[in-house]
C-alpha positions as CSV (number, residue, x, y, z in Angstrom):
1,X,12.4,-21.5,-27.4
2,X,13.2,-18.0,-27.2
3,X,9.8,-17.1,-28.3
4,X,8.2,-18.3,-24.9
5,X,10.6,-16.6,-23.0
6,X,9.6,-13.5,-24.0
7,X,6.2,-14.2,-24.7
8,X,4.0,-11.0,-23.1
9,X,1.0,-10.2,-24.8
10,X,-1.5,-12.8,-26.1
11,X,-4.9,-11.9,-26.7
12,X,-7.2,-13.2,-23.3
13,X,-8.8,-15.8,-24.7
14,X,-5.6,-18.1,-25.4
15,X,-5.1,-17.7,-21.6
16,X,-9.0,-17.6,-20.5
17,X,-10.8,-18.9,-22.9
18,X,-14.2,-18.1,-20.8
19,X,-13.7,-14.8,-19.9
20,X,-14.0,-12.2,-23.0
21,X,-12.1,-8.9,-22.9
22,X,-15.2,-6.2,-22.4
23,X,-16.1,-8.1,-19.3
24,X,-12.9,-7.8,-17.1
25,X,-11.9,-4.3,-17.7
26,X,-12.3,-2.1,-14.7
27,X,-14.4,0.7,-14.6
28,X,-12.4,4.4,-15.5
29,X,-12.0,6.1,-12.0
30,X,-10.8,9.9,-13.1
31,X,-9.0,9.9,-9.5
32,X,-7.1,7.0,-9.8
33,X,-6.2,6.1,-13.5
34,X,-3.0,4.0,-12.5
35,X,-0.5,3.2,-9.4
36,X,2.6,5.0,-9.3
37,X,4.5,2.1,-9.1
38,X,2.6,1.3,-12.7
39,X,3.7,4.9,-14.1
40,X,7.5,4.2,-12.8
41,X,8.6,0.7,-13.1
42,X,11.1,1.1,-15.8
43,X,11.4,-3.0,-15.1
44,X,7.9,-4.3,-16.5
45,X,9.6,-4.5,-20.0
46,X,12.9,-5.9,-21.0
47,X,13.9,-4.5,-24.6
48,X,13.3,-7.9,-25.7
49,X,9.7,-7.8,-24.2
50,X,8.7,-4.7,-25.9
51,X,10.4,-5.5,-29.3
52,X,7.9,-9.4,-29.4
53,X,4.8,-6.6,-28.0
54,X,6.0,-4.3,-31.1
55,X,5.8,-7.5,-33.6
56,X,2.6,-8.9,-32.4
57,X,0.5,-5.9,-32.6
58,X,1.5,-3.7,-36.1
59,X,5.1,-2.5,-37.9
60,X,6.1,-0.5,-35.3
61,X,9.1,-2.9,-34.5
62,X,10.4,-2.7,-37.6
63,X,11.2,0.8,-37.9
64,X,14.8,2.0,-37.0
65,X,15.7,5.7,-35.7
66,X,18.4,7.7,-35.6
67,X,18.8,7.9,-31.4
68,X,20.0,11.6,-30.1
69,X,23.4,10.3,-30.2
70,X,23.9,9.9,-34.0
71,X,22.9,6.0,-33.4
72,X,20.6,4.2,-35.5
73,X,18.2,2.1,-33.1
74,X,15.4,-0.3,-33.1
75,X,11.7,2.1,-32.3
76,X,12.1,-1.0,-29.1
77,X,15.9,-0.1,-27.8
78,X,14.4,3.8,-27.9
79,X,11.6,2.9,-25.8
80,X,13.8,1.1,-23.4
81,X,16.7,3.5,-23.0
82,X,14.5,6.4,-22.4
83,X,12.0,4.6,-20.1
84,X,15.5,3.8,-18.3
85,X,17.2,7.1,-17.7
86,X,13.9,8.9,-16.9
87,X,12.4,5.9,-14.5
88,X,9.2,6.0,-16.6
89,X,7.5,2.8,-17.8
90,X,8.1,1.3,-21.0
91,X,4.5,0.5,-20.6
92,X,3.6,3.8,-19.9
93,X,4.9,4.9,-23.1
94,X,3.6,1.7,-25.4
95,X,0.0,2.6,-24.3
96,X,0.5,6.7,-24.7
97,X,2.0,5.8,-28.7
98,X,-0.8,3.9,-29.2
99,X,-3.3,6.6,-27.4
100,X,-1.7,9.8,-29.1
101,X,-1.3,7.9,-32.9
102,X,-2.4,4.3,-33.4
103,X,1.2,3.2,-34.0
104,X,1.2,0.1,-32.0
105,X,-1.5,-1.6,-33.7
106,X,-0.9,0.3,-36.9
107,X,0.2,-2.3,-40.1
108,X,1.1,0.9,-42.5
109,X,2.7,4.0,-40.7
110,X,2.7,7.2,-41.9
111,X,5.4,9.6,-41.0
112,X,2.7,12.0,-39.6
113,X,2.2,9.5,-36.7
114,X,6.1,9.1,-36.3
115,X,6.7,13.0,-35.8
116,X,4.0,13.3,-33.3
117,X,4.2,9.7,-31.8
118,X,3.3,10.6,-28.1
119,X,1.6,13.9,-29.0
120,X,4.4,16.1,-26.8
121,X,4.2,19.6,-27.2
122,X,1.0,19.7,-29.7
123,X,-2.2,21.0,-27.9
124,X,-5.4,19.8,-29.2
125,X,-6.5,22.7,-31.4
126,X,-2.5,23.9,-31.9
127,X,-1.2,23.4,-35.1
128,X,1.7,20.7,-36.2
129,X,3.4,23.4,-38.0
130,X,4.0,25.9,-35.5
131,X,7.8,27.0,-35.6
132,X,7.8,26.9,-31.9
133,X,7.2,22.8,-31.3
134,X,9.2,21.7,-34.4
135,X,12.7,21.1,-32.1
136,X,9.7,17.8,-30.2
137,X,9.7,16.6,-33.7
138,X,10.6,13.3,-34.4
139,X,10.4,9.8,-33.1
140,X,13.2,9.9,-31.0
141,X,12.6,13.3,-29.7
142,X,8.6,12.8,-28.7
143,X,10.1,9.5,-26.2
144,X,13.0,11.5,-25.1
145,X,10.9,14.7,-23.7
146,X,7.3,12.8,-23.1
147,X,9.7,10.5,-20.8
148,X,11.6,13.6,-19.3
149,X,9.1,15.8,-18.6
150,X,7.1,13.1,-17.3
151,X,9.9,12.9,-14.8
152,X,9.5,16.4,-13.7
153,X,6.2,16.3,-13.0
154,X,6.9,13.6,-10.2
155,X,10.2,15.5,-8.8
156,X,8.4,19.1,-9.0
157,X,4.8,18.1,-8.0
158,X,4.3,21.8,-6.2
159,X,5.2,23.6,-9.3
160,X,1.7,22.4,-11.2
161,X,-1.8,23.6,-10.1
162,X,-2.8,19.8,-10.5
163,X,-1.4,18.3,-7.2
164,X,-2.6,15.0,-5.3
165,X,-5.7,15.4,-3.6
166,X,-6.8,19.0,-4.6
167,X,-10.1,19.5,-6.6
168,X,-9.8,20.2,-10.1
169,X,-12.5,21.1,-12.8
170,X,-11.8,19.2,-16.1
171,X,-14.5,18.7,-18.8
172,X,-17.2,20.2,-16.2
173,X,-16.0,16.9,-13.8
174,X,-14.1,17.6,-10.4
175,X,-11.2,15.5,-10.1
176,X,-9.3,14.8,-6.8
177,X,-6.4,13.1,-7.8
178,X,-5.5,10.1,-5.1
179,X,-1.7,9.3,-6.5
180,X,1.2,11.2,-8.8
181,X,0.5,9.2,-12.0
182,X,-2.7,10.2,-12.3
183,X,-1.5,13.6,-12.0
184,X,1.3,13.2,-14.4
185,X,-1.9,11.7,-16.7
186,X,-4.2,15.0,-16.4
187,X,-0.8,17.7,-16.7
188,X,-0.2,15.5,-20.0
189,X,-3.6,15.1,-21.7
190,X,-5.9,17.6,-19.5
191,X,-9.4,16.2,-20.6
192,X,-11.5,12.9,-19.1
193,X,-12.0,11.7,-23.0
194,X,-8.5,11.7,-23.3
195,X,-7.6,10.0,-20.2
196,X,-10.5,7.5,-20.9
197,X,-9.1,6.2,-24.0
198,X,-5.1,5.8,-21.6
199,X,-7.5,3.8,-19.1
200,X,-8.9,1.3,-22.0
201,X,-5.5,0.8,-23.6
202,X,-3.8,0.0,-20.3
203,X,-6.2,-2.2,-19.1
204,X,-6.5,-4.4,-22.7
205,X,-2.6,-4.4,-23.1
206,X,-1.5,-4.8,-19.2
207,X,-4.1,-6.2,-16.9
208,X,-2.8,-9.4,-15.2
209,X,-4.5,-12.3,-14.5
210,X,-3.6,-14.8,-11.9
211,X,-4.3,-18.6,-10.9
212,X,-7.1,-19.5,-8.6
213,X,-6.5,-19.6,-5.1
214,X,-4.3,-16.6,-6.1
215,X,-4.2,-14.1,-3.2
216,X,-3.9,-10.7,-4.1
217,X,-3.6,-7.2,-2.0
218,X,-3.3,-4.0,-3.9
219,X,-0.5,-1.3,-3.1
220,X,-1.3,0.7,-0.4
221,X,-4.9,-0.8,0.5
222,X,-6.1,-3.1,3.7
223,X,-8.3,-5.6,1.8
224,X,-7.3,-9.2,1.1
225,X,-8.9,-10.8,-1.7
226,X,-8.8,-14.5,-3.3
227,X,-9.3,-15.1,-6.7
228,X,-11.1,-18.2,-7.9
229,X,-14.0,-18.7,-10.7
230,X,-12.4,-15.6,-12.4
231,X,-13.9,-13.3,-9.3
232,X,-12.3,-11.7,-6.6
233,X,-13.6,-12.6,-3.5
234,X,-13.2,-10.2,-0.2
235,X,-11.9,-11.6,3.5
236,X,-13.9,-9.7,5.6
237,X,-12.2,-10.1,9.2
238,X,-8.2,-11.4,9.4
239,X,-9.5,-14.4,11.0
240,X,-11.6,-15.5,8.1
241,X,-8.3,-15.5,6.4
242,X,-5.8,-17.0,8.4
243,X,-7.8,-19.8,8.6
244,X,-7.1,-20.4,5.7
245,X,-3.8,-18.9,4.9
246,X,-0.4,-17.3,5.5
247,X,0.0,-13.8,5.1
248,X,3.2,-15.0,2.4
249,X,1.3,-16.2,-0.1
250,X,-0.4,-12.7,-0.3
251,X,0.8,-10.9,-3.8
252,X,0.4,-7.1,-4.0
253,X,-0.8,-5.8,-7.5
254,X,-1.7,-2.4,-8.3
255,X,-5.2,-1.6,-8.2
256,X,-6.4,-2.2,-11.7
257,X,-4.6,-5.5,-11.7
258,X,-7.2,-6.2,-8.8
259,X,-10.3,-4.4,-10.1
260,X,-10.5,-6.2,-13.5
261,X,-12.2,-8.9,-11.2
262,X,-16.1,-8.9,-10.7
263,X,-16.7,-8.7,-7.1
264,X,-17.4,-12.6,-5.5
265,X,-19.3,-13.5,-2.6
266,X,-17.2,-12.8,0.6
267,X,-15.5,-14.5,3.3
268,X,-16.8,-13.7,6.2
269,X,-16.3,-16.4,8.6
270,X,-13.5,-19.0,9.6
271,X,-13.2,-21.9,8.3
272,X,-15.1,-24.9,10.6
273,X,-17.2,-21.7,12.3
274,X,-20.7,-22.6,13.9
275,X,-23.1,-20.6,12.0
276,X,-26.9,-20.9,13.7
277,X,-29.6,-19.5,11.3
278,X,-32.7,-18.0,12.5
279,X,-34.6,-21.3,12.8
280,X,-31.9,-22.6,15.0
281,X,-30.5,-25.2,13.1
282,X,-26.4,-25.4,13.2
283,X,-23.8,-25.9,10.5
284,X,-20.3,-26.5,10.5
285,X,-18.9,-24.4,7.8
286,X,-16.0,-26.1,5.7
287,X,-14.9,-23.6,3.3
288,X,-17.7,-22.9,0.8
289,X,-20.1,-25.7,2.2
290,X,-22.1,-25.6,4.8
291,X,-23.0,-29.4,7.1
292,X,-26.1,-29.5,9.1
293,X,-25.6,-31.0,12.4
294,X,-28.2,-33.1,13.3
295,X,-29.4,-32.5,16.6
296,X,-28.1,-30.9,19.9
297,X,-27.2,-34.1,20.9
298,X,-24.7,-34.5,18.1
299,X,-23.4,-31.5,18.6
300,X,-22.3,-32.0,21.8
301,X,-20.9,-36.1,21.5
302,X,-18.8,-34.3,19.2
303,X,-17.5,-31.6,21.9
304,X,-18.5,-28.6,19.7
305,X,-18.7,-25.7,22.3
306,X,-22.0,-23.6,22.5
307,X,-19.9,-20.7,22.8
308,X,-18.2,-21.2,19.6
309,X,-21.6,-20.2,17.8
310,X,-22.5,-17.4,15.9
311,X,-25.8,-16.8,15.2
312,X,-26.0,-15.5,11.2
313,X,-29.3,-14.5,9.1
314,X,-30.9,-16.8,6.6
315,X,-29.6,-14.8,3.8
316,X,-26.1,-15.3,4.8
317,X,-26.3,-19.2,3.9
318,X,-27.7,-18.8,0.5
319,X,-24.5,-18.2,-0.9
320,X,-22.9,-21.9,0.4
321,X,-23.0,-25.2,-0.8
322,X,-24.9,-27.9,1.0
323,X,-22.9,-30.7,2.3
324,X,-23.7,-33.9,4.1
325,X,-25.5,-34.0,7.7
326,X,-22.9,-34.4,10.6
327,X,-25.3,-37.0,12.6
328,X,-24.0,-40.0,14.7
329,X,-22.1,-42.1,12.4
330,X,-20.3,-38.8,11.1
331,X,-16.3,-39.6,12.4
332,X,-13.8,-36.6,12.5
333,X,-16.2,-33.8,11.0
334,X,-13.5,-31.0,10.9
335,X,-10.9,-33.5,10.0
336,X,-8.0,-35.0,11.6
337,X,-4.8,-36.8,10.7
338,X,-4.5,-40.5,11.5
339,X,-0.9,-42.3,11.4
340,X,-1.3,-46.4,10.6
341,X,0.8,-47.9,13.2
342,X,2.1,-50.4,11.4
343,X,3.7,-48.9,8.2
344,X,3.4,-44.8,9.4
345,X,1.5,-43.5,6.3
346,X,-0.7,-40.6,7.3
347,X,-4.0,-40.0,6.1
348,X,-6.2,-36.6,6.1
349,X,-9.3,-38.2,7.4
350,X,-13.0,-36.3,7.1
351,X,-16.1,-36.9,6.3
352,X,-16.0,-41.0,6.0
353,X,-13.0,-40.5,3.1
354,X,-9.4,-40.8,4.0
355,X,-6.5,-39.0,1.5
356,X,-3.2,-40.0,2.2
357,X,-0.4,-37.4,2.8
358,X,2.5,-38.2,1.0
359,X,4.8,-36.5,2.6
360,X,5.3,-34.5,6.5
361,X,6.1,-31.6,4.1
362,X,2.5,-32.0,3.3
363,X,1.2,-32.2,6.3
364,X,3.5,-29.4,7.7
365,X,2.2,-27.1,4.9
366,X,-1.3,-28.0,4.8
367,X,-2.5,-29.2,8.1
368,X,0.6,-28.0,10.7
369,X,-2.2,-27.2,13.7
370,X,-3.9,-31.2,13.7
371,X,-1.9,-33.3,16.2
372,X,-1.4,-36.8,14.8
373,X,-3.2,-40.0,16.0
374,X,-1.6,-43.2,15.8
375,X,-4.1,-45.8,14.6
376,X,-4.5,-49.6,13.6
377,X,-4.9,-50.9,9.8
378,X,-8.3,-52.3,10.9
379,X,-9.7,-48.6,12.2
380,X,-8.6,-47.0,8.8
381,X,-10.1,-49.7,6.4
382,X,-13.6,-48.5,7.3
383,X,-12.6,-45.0,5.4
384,X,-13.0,-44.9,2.0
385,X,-9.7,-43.9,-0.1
386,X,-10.4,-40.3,-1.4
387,X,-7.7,-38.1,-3.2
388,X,-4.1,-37.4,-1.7
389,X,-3.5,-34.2,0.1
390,X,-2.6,-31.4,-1.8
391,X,-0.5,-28.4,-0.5
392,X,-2.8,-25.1,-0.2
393,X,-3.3,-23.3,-3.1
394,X,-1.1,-19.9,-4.4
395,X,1.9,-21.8,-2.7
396,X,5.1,-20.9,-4.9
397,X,7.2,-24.7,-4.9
398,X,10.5,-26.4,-6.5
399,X,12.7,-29.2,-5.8
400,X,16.6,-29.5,-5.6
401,X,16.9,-31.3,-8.7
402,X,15.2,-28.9,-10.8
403,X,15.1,-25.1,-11.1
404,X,11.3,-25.3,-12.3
405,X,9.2,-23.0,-10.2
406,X,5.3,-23.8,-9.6
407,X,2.2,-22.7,-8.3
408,X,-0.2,-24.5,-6.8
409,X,-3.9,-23.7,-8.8
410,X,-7.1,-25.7,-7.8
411,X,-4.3,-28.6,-6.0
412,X,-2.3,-28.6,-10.1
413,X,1.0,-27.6,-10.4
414,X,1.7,-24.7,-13.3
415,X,5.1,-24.1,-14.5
416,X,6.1,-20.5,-14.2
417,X,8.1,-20.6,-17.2
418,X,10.7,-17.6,-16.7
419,X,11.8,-15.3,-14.1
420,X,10.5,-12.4,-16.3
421,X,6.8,-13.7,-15.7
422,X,7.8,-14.7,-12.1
423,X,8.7,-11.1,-11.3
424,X,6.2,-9.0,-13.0
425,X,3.3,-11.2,-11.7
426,X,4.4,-10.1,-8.2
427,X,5.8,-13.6,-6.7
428,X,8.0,-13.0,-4.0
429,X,11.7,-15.2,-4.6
430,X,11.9,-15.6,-1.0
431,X,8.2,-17.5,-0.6
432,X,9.3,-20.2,-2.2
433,X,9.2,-23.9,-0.8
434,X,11.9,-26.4,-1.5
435,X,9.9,-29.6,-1.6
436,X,10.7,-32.8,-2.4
437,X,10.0,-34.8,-5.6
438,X,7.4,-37.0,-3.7
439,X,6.1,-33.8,-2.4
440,X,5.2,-32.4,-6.0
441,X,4.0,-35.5,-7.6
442,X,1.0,-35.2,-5.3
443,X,-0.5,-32.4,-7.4
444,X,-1.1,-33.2,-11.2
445,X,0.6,-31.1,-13.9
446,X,-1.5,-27.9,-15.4
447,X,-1.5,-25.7,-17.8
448,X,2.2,-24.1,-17.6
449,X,1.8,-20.4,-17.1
450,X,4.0,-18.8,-20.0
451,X,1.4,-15.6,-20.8
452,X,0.5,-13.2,-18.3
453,X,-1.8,-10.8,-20.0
């Protein structure tokens, strides 16, 4: 149904039940309101996506206008012309109608809010009826010149005192602008309340939120972060993460798409490091749980290297979970693939459990660095049967027989039900696998992912 395709605002809480909207805003930073790319992607929106974001909030979408060139238009096809020729942001301009006079979420409109809609041209203590702003009146007009001159503040940046990265005393505050749009922001409304209220709007109407296992980098920043339990949660070395990843499932977001996220605990180590507290005692980490080895003899009838250690404070392990001790009877404690010699299935095995792998696509996805080990049926009985293999999370996957794209969340697959929320959620076209059909029906169907905000 056309309705789903174009689905792009719901409130949170038919997305994220847990999460309410106060508590994932990010903080207002006066020196960095929004990305550039945020302030100029004239692509977020099709006109179709900003005439459903006009019906779901107030009337707005069912006004028409006279356009500039003797055209009568939806308020939506203005938007998106004008956001077009000028390479501005259709959502740019949703959140400063809404900032300037109410009229997206406004049920009754007033032709007051219409002639002034994005507050071009009217100072805070000027008056609407000056002869000298009366040719910015209008609907039409207040898109057509917010748009345009919002365009030459980013192609004549040296003509404006207000400049990237020079001081600049507003509201008793100095503000060092890190980035063009938050320049553009100040020229346009020069006050912090102002600029507080763009900040709220943006972030309740266009903050993103992504699946767990989601990896996500923001423009023009070092850090890596994964996103699971509805945190962000920092790599704090490369090798911490490409122990666990690729660097193509990474997603770059702008930074508030990022910051909405509560700080989680970090990453610090690889995955399967030897981490000695101050007592001595070794574990073997394995993601987010930590496995006591036993004793030194242990340690070394499994051929763990003392070199390989790294000696961590007590306060560093609080924030894992406790696994099972790695004593003598423990088989295979960072894993290994066994083949059964007789009928070549391949099993994941660790930890006493073995989880078949489906597919080599599987293994060569999820486990590509563990040489295989041929094995008789009698060895792999004493394993218990655990779940399948899954690929890693935040992998993008279809098959040849469909044209369905997924994600893989938590080892589910979720639908990404149109290109529209494929593109503006950042997934690159490119990173996506071809897999087989036995290759997805490893991972259980989730929740499709039709909403994005």
């Amino acid at each position: 149904m056309k309705i789903f395709k174009y689905f792009i605002l719901v409130f949170l809480f038919l997305l994220f039940p847990l999460i309410s909207k106060a508590s994932v805003l990010p903080n207002f930073d006066e020196n960095y309101i929004i990305s550039d790319f945020d302030l100029t992607n004239s692509n977020s929106m099709t006109e179709e996506d900003i005439q459903f974001f006009l019906d779901k909030l107030g009337s707005l979408g069912e006004k028409k206008f006279i356009d500039l060139d003797g055209s009568l238009k939806k308020s939506s096809e203005i938007i998106y012309e004008y956001s077009k020729e000028f390479g501005i942001s259709p959502q740019y301009i949703l959140v400063t109608l809404q900032k300037e006079q109410s009229l997206i979420e406004s049920s009754e409109i007033k032709q007051n809010q219409l002639d002034w809609a994005m507050g071009y041209a009217v100072c805070d203590d000027c008056s609407k009826d000056d002869p000298f702003i009366q040719k910015y009146k209008g609907f039409v007009k207040q898109i057509y010149y917010a748009a345009k001159r919002n365009r030459y503040y980013i192609d004549n940046p040296s003509k404006f005192a207000m400049q990237v990265g020079k001081p600049h005393l507003i509201d008793g505050v100095y503000v060092i602008p890190k980035n063009q749009a938050t320049v553009n922001l100040y020229i346009y409304t020069p006050h912090l309340h102002g600029n507080r209220n763009f900040h709220y709007i943006w972030n309740s109407y266009f903050t993103k939120f992504y699946p767990d296992g989601t990896i996500l980098q923001a423009y023009g920043e070092d850090g890596v972060w994964l996103i699971q339990d509805s945190k962000r949660r920092p790599f704090l070395t490369a090798t911490s993460f490409y122990s666990r990843h690729t660097k193509d499932v990474i997603i770059n977001v702008s930074k508030f798409d990022l910051e909405k996220y509560d700080i989680g605990v970090p990453i610090k180590y690889p995955n399967y490091s030897l981490l000695r507290n101050e007592e001595g005692t070794i574990y073997l980490l394995d993601d987010d749980t930590i496995r006591q080895i036993s004793s030194w003899d242990v340690f070394m009838k499994i051929g763990f290297s003392p070199y390989e250690i790294i000696d961590v404070l007590d306060d560093e392990l609080l924030d894992y979970k406790k696994g099972n001790f790695i004593n003598e009877t423990s088989i295979y404690p960072t894993g290994a693939i066994l083949r059964n010699a007789s009928d070549d299935k391949m099993y994941y095995v660790q930890d006493g459990m073995k989880h078949e792998i489906l597919t080599m696509e599987i293994y060569n996805y999820s486990k590509p660095n563990y040489p295989i080990f041929e094995k008789d049926s009698e060895e792999l009985e004493i394993y218990k049967n655990g779940v399948k293999l899954k690929l890693p999370d935040g992998f993008l996957v279809k098959t040849d027989l469909n044209s369905r794209i997924y994600v893989i969340s938590n080892g589910e697959k979720r639908e990404i039900k149109s290109k529209e929320i494929f593109e503006t959620l950042g997934y690159k076209w490119e990173n996506i696998k071809i897999v087989s059909e036995k290759t997805l029906s490893a991972h259980p169907l989730g929740f499709p992912i039709e909403n994005i905000y």
